[in-house]
ROKOLDREN-951632 format. One record per residue (C-alpha): residue number from 1; residue in one letter; chain; x, y, z negated. Coordinates in pm, whole numbers, plus 50000, padded with zeros to 5 digits. Example, Ala and Ser with C-alpha at 12.3 -4.5 7.8 and 13.67 -1.06 7.14 Angstrom:
+------+------+-------+-------+-------+-------+
| resi | resn | chain |  east | north |    up |
+------+------+-------+-------+-------+-------+
|    1 |    A |     A | 51230 | 49550 | 49220 |
|    2 |    S |     A | 51367 | 49894 | 49286 |
+------+------+-------+-------+-------+-------+
//
This chain:
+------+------+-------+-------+-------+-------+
| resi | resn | chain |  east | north |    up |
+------+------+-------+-------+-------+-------+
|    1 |    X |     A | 42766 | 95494 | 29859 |
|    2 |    X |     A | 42907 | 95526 | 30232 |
|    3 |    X |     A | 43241 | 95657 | 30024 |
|    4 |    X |     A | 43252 | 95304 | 29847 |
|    5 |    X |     A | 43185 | 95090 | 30100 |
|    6 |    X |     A | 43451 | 95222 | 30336 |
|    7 |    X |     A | 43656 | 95163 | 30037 |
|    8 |    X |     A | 43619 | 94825 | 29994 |
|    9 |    X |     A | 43709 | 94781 | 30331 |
|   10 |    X |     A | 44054 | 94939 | 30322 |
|   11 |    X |     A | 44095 | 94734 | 30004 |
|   12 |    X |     A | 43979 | 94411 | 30211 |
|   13 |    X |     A | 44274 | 94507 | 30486 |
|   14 |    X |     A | 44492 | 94582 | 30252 |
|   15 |    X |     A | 44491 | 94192 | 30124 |
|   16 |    X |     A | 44466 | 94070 | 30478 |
|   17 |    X |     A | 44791 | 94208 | 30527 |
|   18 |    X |     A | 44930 | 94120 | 30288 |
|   19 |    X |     A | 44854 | 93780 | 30308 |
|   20 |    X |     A | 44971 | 93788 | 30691 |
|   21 |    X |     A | 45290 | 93887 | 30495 |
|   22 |    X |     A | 45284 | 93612 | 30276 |
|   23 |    X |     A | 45277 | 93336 | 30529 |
|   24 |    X |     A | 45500 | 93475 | 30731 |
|   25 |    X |     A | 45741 | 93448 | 30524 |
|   26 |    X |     A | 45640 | 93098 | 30406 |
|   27 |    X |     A | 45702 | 93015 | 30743 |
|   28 |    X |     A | 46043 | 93184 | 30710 |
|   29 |    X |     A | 46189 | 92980 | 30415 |
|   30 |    X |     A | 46038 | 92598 | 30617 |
|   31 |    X |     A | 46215 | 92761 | 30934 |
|   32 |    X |     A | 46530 | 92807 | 30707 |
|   33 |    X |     A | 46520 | 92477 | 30568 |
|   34 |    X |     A | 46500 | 92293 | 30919 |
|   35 |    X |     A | 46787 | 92500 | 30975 |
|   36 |    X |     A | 46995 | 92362 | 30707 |
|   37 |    X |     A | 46859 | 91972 | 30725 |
|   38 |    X |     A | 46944 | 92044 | 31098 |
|   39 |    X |     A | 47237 | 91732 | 31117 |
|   40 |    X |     A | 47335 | 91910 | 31473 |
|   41 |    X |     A | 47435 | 92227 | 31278 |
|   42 |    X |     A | 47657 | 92062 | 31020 |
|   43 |    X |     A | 47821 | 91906 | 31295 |
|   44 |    X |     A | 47872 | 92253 | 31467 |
|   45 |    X |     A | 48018 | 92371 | 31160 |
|   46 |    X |     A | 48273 | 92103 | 31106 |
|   47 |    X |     A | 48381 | 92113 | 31456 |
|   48 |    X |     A | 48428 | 92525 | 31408 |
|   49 |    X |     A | 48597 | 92486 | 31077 |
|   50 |    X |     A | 48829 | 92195 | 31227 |
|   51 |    X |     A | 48891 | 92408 | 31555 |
|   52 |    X |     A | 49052 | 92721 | 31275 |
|   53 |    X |     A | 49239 | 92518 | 31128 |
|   54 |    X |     A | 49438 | 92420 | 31434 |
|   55 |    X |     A | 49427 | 92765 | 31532 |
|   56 |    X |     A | 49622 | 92888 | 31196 |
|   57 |    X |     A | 49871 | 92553 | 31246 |
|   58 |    X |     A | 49930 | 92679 | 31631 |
|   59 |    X |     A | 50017 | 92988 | 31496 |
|   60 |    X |     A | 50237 | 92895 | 31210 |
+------+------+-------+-------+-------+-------+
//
């Protein structure tokens, strides 16, 4: 009986885990998509992408 309840309780763990897992990573992906609606950051990577471009015509 002692064998089964202790049992249970790894089992019990076991899901809390793994739900700690789960919205972790939820909170992953909505971090990620901020990220990428983030207007700031498409700016950035214009800017970068412009700034190369002059960089290959300075050295051409």
């Amino acid at each position: 009986m002692v064998e089964r309840k202790n049992f249970q309780k790894v089992r019990k763990s076991k899901q809390l885990t793994h739900n700690k897992f789960k919205i972790r990573s939820i909170s992953t992906k909505i971090r990620q998509d901020l990220y990428f609606l983030n207007p700031f950051r498409k700016r950035q990577i214009k800017t970068r992408n412009k700034s190369k471009f002059y960089n290959l015509a300075y050295f051409a």
